[in-house]
N, C-alpha and C positions, 0 to 999 in steps of 0.2 A: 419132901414130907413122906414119909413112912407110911406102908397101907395100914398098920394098925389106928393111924390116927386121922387118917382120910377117915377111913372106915367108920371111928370115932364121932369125928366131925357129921356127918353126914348122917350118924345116929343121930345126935344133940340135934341137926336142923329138922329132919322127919320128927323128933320129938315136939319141939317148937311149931311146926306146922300143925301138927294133930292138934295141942294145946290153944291154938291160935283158933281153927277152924272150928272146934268146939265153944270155946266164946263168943265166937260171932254168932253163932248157930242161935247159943241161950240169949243171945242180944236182939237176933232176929224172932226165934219165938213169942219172945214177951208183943211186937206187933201183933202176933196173932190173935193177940187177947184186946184190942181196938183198932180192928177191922174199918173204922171211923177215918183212921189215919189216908188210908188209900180207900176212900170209897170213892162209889165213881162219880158223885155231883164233886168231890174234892179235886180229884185229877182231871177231871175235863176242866173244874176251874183254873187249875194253875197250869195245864194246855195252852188253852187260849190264852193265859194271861202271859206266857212263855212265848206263844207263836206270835202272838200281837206287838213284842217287846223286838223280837231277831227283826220281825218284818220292818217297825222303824228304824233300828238300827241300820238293815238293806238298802233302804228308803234316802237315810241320809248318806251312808257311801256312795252306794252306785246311783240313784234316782227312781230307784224302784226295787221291789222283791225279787229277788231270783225266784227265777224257775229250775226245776229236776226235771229229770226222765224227756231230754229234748231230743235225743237220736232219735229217728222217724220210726214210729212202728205200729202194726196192727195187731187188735186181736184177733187171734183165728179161728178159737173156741172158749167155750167156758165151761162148768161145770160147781153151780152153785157160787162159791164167792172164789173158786182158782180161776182161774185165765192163763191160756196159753197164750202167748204175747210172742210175734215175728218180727225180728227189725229189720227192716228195709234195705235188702242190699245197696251199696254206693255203687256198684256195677257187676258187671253180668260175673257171677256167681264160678269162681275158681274151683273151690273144692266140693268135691258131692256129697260129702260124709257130714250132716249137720250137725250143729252142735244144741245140746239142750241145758240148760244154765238152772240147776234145783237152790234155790235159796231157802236161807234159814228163817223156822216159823218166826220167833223175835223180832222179824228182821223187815222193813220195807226195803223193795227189791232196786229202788230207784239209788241205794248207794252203789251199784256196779254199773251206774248211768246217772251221775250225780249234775254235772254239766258238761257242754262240750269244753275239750281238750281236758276234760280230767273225766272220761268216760272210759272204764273198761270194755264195755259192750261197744261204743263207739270204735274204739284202737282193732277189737275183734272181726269187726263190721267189715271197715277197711280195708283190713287184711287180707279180703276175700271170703270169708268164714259165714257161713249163713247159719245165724243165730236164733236162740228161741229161748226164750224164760218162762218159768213156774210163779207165775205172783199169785202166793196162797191168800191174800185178801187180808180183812181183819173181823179174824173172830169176833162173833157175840156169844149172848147164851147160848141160843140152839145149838153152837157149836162146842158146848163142852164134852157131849161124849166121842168128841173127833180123839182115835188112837193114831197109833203108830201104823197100825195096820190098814187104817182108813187111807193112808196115805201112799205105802207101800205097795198094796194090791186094788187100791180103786184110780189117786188122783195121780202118782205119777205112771204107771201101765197109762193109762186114758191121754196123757200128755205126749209120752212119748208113740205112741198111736196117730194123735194127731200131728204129731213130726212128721213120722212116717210117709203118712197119707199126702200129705203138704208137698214133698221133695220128692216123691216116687224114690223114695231110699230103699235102701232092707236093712240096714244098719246104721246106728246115731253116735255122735260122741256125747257123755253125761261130767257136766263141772258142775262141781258141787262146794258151797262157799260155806263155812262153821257147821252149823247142823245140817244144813244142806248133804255135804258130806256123806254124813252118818246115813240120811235116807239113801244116801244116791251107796254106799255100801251092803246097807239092810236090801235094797231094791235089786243089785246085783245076784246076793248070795242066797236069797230065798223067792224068785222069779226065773221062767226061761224070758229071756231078752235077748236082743238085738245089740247089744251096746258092743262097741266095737276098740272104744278109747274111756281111760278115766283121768279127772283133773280132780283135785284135791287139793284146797286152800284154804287155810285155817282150819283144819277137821282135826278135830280128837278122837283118835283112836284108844288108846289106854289113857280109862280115865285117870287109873292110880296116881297117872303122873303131872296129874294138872295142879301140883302142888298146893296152896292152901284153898284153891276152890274144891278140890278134893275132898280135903277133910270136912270144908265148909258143908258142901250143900250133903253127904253124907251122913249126917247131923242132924238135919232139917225134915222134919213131922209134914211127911209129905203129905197124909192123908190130912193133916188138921189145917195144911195150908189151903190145899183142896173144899175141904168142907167150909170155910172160911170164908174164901174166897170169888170158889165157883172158877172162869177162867186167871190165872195167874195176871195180876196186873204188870206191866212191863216196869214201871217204875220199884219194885218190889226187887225185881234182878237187877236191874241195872247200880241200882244203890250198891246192890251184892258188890256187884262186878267192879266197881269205883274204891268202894273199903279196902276190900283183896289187895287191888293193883299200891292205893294210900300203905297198905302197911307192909308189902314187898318194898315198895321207894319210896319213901313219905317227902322225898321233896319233889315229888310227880306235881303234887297243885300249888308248888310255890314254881317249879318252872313253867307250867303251862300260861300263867298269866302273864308272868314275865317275858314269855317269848312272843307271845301275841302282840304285848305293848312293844317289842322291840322291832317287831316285823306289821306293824301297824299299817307302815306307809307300804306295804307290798302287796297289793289291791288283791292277786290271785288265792295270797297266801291267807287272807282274810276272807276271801269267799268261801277258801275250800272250808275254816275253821267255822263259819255261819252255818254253811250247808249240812256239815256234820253233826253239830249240835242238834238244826232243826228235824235231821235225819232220829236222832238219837230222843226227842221228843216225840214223835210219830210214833215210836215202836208200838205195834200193836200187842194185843194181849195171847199168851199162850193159853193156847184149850186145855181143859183141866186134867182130861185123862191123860194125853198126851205127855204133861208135866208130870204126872205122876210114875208116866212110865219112864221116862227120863229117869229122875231121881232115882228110881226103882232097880233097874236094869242095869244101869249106864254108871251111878253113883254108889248104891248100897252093893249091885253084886257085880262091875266093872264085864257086865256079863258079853260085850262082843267078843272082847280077846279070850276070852272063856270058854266062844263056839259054845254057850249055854241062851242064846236068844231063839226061843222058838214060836212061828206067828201061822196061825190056823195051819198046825200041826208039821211047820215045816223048820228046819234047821237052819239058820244062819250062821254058816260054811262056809268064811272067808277064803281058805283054801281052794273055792272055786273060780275064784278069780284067775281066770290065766290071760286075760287082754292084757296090752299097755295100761302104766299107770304111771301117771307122774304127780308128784305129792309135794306142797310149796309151802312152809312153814316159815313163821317168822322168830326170831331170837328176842324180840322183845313183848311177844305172846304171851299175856298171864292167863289165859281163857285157851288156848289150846298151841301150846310149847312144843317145839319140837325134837322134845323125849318122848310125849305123848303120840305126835303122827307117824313118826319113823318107824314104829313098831309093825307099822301094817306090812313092812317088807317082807318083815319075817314071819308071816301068815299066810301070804297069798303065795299062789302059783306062776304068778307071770315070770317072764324070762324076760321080758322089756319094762324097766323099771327107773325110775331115777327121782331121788330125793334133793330136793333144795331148799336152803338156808335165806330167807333173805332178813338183810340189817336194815336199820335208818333210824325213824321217828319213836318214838317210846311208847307211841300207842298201837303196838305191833298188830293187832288184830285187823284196825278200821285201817294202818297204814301200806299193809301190804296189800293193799286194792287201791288206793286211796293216797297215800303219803309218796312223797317224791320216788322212795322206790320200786312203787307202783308202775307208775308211766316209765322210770326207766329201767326194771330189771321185769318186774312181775309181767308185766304186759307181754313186752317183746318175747320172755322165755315159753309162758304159755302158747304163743301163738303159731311159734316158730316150731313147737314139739308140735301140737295140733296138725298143722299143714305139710309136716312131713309121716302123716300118719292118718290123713283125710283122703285119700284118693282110694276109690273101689279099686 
């Protein structure tokens, strides 16, 4: 093919996407106008009416409801609804350089500790690695004027402090899972820190290139969804995020049921698909400024690669990154692609760097933690860059 007509092509699909993400956009609006639709006596009802439905289903495979979050661990501090969360070495403690694990607000933190033997934090554990997670709770009201800044310069500083103090360290390693990321980047570039090592997995760095969520939520009346809404209800995104991925592959939910029914009888393979789900009903709600600064920043003005994010008067300076970074992206990512991560190579400073592809399951986001090549690429590659990069 000739670069006039690549060039071409690639015009017509950017055109397609903008056209695409502006429909959805006036498709999502129109909710705005019955607020009725997700209000919150509706969605705790069909919550419970969801949670109560996985749990018999649970109930008649295995004999009972699974349980999450079983790797051993204590809290070792809190601060309002975060908790620093310690997992429990399986023996005496190999490397000294801890790691601290930022997850995304959306997000309950128990999918990177979903069960044993499909536990990222557990395989971590293992490994020697002494671990620590950010579990930002789940907002209420009081919590809608939480920014980005609130997080940045109050609750991860305070977490990683109580690392610190915990391991008599002077220095931490920071993994940061989807928006996790993004803080654990905003936290680098405008903070003096300690951080000594960075993991990157599913993070979007240019949002330009998160193709039609791009144009989608770029679209979207931030402020009327805020005003509306108060904190963003999680069901509201995720619908997003479901549509997007349906009109990228529209036979995404004709194989999904198909392959469940076909893998029925493979007891694991239907736990991990319960777990997920029920994972994906939890999502707690995003804080409203928060959301807004998203959309704002991130979407309307794609403003980190821009070096134009600036938070109580200070620059966010990708370029100062000069630690290791190692960055794991998945190919079947519609939520952050990696065209959109790789970009942060050519931003930063580091001279120890390395990017990775990983393939598998179609739902690349939850399955590059999570999907078979999880346990056998994701896992092993983090662990193994970690520990030759953990020792003072």
């Amino acid at each position: 093919m000739s670069a006039y007509f690549r060039i071409k092509k690639s015009a017509i699909l950017a055109g397609v996407q903008v056209k695409n993400g502006l429909r959805l956009a006036m498709i999502f609006n129109s909710f705005y106008l019955s607020p009725n639709l997700f209000s919150e006596n509706q969605r705790a009802f069909w919550k419970r009416t969801a949670l109560m439905s996985l749990s018999r289903i649970e109930e008649f495979l295995f004999g009972h409801t699974l349980k999450v979050g079983q790797t051993q661990s204590e809290v070792i501090s809190e601060i309002g609804k975060v908790k620093l969360i310690h997992y429990v070495p399986f023996k005496k403690r190999i490397y000294p350089v801890p790691v601290l694990i930022i997850t995304p607000l959306l997000s309950k933190p128990y999918i990177l500790d979903l069960y044993p033997g499909l536990s990222f934090v557990e395989y971590l554990v293992k490994q020697g690695l002494d671990v620590y997670l950010m579990d930002f709770g789940v907002p209420d009201d009081n919590d809608r004027d939480l920014g980005f800044e609130d997080y940045i310069f109050g609750y991860i500083p305070y977490a990683v402090e109580g690392v610190l103090k915990a391991t008599s360290s002077n220095s931490l390693s920071l993994l940061g899972y989807c928006l996790g990321g993004v803080f654990t980047l905003l936290y680098v570039t405008l903070t003096d820190n300690p951080v000594k090592n960075i993991v990157l997995v599913a993070s979007p760095v240019d949002f330009s290139k998160l193709g039609l969520h791009y144009h989608y939520w770029r679209n979207v009346d931030a402020d009327r969804l805020v005003n509306t809404f108060g904190n963003i209800p999680p069901e509201l995104i995720i619908i997003s995020f479901n549509l997007i991925a349906g009109i990228k592959d529209p036979f995404r939910y004709l194989r999904k049921p198909l392959g469940f029914l076909q893998d029925i009888s493979n007891k694991e393979y239907v736990k991990r698909k319960l777990l997920i789900n029920r994972w994906l009903i939890e999502s707690p709600p995003f804080p409203a400024k928060a959301f807004k600064q998203l959309i704002i920043e991130f979407f309307y003005k794609n403003a980190m690669i821009k070096m134009d994010i600036r938070m109580k008067g200070k620059l966010a300076d990708l370029s100062r990154i000069k630690c290791p970074v190692l960055i794991l992206s998945h190919t079947a990512d519609v939520v952050s692609p990696p065209a959109s991560a790789r970009v942060l190579l050519d931003l930063i400073s580091s001279q120890d760097t390395e990017f990775l592809e990983v393939s598998g399951g179609d739902a690349g986001h939850i399955d590059i933690i999570v999907g078979n090549e999880g346990a056998e690429f994701t896992w092993p590659r983090i662990a193994s860059w970690l520990k030759h990069r953990s020792n003072k």
